[in-house]
C-alpha positions in Angstrom: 105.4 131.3 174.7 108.8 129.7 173.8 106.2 126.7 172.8 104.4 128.9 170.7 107.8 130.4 169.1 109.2 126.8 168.2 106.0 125.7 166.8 105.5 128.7 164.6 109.1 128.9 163.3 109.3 124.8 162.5 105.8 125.9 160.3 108.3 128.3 158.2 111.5 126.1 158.5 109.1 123.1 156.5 108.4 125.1 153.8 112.3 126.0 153.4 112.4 129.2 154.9 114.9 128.9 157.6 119.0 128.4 157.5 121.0 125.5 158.7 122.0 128.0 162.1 118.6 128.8 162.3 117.2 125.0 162.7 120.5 123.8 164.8 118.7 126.5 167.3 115.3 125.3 166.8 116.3 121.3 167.9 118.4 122.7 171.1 114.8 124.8 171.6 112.8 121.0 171.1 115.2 119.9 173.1 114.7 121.8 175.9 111.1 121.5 175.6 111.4 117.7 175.5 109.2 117.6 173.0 109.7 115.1 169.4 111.4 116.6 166.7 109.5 118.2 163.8 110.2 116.3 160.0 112.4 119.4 159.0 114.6 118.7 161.9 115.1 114.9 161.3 116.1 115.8 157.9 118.2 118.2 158.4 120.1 115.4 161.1 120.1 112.9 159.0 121.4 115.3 156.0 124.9 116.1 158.3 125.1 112.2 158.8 124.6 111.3 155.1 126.2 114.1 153.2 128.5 116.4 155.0 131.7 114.2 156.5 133.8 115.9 159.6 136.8 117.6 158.8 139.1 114.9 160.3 141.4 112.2 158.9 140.4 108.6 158.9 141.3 105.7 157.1 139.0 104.6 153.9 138.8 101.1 152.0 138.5 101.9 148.0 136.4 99.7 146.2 136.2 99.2 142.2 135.1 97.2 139.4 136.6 95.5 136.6 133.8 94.8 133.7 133.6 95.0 129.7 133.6 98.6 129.8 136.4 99.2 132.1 139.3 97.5 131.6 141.9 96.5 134.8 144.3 99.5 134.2 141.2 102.3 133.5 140.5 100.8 137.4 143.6 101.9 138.6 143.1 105.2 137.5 139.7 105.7 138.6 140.9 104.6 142.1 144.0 106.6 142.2 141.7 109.5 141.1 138.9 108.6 144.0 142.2 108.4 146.9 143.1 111.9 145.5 139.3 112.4 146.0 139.8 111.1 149.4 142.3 112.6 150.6 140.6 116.1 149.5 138.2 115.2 151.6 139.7 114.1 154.5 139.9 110.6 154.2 143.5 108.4 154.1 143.5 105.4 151.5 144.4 102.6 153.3 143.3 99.7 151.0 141.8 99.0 147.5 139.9 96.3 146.2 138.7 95.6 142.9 136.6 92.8 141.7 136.2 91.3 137.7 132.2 91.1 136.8 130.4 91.7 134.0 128.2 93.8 135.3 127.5 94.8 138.9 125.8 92.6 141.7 122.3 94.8 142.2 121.9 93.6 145.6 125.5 94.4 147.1 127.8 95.6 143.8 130.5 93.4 144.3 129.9 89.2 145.0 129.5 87.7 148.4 132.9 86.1 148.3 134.7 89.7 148.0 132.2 91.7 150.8 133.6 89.1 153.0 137.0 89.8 152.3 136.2 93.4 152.5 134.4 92.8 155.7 137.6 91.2 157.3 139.6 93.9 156.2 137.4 96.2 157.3 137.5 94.6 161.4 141.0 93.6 161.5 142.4 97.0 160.6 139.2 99.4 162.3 138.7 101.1 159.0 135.2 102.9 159.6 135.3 104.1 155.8 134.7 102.5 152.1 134.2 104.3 149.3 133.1 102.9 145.9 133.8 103.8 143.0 131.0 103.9 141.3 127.1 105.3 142.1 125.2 103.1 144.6 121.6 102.7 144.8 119.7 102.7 147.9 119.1 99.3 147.6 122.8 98.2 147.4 123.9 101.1 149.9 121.4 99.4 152.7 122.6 96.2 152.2 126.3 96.6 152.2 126.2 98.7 155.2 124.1 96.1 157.1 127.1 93.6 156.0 130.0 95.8 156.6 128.5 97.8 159.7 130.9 100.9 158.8 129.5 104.3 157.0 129.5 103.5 152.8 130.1 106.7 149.9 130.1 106.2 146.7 132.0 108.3 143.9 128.7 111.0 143.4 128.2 111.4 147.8 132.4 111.9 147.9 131.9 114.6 145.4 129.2 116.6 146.8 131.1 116.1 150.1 134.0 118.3 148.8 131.8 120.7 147.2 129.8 121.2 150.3 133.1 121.6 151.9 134.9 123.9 149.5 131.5 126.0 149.0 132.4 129.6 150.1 129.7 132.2 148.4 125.7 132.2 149.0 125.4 131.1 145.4 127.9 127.7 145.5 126.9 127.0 148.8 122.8 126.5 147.4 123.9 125.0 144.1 125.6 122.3 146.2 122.7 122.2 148.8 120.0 121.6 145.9 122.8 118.9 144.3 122.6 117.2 148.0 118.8 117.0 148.4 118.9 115.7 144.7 121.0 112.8 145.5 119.3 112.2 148.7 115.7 112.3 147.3 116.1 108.5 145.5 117.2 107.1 148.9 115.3 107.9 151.2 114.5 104.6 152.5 118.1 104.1 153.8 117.9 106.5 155.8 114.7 106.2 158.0 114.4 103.7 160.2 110.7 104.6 161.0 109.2 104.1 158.0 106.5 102.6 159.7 105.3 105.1 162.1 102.0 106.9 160.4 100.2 110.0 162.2 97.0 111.8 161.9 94.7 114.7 163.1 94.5 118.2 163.3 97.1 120.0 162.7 99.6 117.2 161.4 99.5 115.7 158.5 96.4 113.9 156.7 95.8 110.4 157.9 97.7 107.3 156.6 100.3 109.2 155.5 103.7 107.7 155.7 106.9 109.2 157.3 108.5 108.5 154.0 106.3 110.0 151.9 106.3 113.2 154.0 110.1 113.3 154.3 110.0 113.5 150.6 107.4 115.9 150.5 109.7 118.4 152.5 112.2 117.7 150.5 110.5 118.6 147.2 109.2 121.4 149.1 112.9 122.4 149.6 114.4 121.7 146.4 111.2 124.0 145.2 112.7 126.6 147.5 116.3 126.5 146.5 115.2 126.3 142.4 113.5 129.6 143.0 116.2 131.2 144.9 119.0 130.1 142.4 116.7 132.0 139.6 117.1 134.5 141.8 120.9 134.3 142.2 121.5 134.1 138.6 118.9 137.2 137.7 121.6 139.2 139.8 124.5 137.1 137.9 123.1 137.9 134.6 123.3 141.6 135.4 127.1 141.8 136.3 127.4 139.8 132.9 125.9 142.4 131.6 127.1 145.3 133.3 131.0 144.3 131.6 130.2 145.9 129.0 132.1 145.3 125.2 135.3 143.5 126.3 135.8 140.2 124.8 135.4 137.3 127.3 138.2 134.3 127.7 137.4 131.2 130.1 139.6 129.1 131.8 138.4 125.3 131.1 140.0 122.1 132.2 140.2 119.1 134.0 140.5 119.5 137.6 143.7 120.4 139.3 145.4 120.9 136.0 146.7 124.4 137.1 144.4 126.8 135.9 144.1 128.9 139.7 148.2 129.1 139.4 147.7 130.5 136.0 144.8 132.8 136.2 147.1 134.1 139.0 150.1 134.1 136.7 148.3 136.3 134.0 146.2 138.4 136.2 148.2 139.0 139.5 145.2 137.8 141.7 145.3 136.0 144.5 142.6 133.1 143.2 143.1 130.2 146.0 145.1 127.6 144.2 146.0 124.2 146.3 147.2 120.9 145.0 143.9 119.2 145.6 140.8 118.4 143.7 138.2 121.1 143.1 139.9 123.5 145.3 137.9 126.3 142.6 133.9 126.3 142.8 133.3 129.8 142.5 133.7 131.4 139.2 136.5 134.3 139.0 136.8 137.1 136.7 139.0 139.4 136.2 140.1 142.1 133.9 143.4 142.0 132.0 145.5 143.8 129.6 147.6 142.8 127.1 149.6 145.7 125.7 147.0 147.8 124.2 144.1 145.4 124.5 141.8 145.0 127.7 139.7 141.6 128.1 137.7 139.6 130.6 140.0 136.2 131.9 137.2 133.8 134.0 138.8 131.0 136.0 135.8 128.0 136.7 135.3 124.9 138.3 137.3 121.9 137.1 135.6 119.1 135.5 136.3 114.9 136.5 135.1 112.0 135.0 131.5 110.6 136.0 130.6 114.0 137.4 127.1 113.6 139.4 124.3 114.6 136.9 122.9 116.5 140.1 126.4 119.0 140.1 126.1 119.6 136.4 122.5 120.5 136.8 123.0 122.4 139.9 126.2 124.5 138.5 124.9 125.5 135.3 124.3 128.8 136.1 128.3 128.8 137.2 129.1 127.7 133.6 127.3 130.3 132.2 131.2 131.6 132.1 132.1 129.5 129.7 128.5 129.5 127.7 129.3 133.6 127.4 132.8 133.2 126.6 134.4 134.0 123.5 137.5 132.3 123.5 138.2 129.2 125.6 141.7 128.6 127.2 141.9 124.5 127.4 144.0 123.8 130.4 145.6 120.4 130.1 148.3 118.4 132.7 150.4 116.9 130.1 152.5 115.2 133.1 149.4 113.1 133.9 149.4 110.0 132.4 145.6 109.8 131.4 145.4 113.4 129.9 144.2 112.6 126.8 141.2 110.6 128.5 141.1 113.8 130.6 140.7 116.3 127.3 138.0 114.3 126.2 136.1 114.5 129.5 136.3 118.3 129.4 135.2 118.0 125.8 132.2 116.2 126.5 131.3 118.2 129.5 131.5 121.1 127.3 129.2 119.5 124.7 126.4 119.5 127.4 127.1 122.8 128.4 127.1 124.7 125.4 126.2 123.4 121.7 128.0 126.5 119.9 131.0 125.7 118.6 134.2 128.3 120.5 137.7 129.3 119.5 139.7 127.4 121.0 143.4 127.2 122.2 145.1 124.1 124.1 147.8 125.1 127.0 149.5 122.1 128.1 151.1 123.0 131.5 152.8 121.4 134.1 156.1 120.7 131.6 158.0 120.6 134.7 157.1 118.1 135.7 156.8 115.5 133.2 159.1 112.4 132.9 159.4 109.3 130.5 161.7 106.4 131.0 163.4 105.6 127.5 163.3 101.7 126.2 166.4 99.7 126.1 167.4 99.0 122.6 167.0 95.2 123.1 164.0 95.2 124.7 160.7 94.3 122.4 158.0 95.0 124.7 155.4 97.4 123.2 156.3 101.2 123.8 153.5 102.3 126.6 152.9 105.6 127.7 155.9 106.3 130.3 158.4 105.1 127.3 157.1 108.4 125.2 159.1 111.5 125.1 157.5 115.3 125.4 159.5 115.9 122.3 157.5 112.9 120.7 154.4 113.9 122.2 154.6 117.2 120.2 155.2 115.3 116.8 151.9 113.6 117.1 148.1 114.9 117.0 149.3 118.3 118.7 151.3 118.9 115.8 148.1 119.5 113.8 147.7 122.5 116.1 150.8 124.7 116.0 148.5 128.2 116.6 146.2 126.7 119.0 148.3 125.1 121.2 151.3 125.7 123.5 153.2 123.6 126.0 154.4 125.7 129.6 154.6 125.8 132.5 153.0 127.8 135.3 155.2 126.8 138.1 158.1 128.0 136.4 157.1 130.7 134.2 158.2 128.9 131.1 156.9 130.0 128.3 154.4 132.6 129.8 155.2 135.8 127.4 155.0 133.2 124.7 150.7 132.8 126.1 150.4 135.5 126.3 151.5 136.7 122.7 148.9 134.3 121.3 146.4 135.2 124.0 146.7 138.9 122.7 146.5 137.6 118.6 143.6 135.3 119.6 141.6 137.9 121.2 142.4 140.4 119.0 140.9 138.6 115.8 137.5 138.8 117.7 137.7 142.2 119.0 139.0 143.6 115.5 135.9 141.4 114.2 133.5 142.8 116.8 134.5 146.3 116.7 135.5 147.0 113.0 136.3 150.9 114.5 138.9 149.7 117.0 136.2 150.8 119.5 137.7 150.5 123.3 141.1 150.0 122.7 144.1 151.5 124.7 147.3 153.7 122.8 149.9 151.1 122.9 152.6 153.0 124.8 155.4 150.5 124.6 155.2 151.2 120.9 157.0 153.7 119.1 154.1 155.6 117.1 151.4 154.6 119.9 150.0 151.8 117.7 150.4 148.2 117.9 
């Protein structure tokens, strides 16, 4: 009977049917039974092993690459960025290595010379971690690993990692699910090691069928499966949408941990989770505030980074139909970061995929508190970088092209809060006053003498 049971269920798990609890119980059941696996189990295995790292701290090796299109100090960034990435997820930078090419090696990404030096690193010091910077293909994944002999991420499988981790509601946790099968689909051949088996008969598979091409048969068969239950999700997401009636709709926007949890918390007294770590936000937030005598919608949603996985910005579209529905965007932006302008153009980009229609738009520059410069010695001739430029100079400069659309504060500190929220209410306003000619919706302004505002 328990035979029966497990062979019956494993039927309904292949075609998607079954949770993650559901099939840990159905491999103890196989186990018991001493009977081989079924496909769906395998890939579910090899899906904890290849996507979904162990809350623990261990020590990762950094790798990145210097060519034409990315010069030596963009490098630095991008690896500073991926050890915040790393330590998000877990993982304590121990080393980074970057290499000059023009273009990377296919077979192993970097040259032979530096994956020996990594290797050595890598067996002196025990590090059973390195992360590169950029995507890998299965090809170079297989063969650096056989090299190295430690577990190899690249940027995109750090990523979903977090995501996976930080994914808290039904419908984050299957966008991030269908992102993972996604990325897993192209490299499949990694991770079997049995490639060559082939069965037949009644009741398995048709004859001379591959492992591999089964495996990714199951796996379409499950993207299928989570596609159709994401329509679902968003049929029900569409109706709250809808169900908010009139009020106008302002989105939080930004590069990630630039501060906009602290200040949809700030504005809207909530209790949003805010941490100092990379995409500590994957579910959208909305909640209604009031400005004096006007009530609107205030949306807080996922962060954006540079060379986000194609297979997240597919996956969380129906998330950033926030932003697609909103009518005024609130640009978050850490002007203490020393890339932020790199970082506004990101966001803008990301947004340009999202959503074609052009949106009002107002710039908040937080995190003034903690910004520094180190002024230049009168005698010294060097060219003025970055760290040499004052916020007072900053201001002078493109922003000052923007004096009703932009605003420097700080959420930490309060500063300059009532003065967003003055323009918050003027900005909104203009739309609501244009939306509703009748003043339809609008509270009596009691702080006001004559009840009107």
């Amino acid at each position: 009977m328990l035979l029966s049971a497990c062979t019956t269920f494993a039927s309904k798990a292949k075609l998607g049917y079954a949770s993650e609890s559901k099939i840990s119980k159905l491999i103890l059941c196989f186990s018991l039974l001493a009977l081989p696996l079924p496909d769906i189990c395998c890939i579910h295995i090899y899906m904890k092993d290849f996507i979904i790292s162990e809350a623990k701290t261990e020590g990762a090796v950094l790798v990145g690459l210097i060519t034409p299109e990315q010069s030596e100090r963009q490098v630095r960034e991008y690896l500073d960025e991926l050890a915040f990435l790393a330590d998000t997820a877990g993982a304590k930078t121990v080393k980074k290595f970057t290499q000059k090419l023009d273009y990377p090696n296919q077979t192993t990404f970097v040259g032979k010379g530096k994956l020996q030096e990594i290797k050595e690193y890598v067996v002196e010091h025990e590090v059973g971690l390195v992360i590169f910077d950029d995507e890998l293909s299965a090809k170079q994944i297989r063969n650096i690993e056989k090299e190295l002999g430690v577990k190899i991420l690249d940027r995109t499988n750090l990523i979903l990692d977090i995501f996976a981790h930080r994914a808290q509601t039904a419908h984050a946790k299957t966008q991030v699910e269908l992102a993972q099968y996604k990325y897993m689909l192209p490299r499949l051949t990694r991770l079997w090691t049995h490639l060559e088996r082939q069965r037949g008969g009644v009741g398995m598979r048709g004859p001379g069928e591959t492992q591999l091409e089964t495996d990714r048969r199951i796996i379409l068969d499950k993207i299928s499966k989570l596609k159709k239950d994401l329509v679902e999700i968003d049929k029900q997401m569409s109706s709250q949408r809808k169900n908010r009636g009139k009020m106008v709709r302002v989105a939080l926007v930004g590069y990630t941990n630039v501060g906009k949890s602290t200040l949809m918390n700030l504005l809207c007294k909530t209790e949003v989770f805010a941490e100092n770590k990379l995409f500590a936000t994957l579910d959208t937030t909305v909640r209604k505030m009031i400005i004096a005598n006007l009530p609107f919608l205030l949306s807080d949603t996922v962060g954006f980074i540079r060379k986000l996985p194609t297979e997240l910005i597919e996956s969380f579209k129906s998330t950033l139909d926030e932003v697609r529905d909103a009518d005024l965007l609130l640009h978050v932006v850490d002007i203490s970061h020393p890339t932020f302008e790199e970082q506004i153009e990101v966001v803008n980009r990301t947004l340009a995929e999202i959503d074609k229609t052009p949106k009002p738009v107002i710039m908040v520059f937080n995190k003034i508190d903690t910004f520094t410069f180190v002024p230049k010695e009168e005698d010294d001739l060097t060219p003025r970088t970055r760290e040499n430029i004052s916020l007072e100079e900053l201001k002078a400069t493109w922003m000052n092209r923007l004096p009703d659309n932009c605003i420097f504060i700080s959420a930490k500190d309060k500063t300059n809060i009532d003065e967003l929220r003055n323009l918050m209410y003027e900005r909104v306003k203009e739309i609501h006053v244009m939306r509703f000619p009748y003043n339809d919706f609008l509270y009596q302004n009691y702080d006001s003498e004559d009840g009107v505002q």
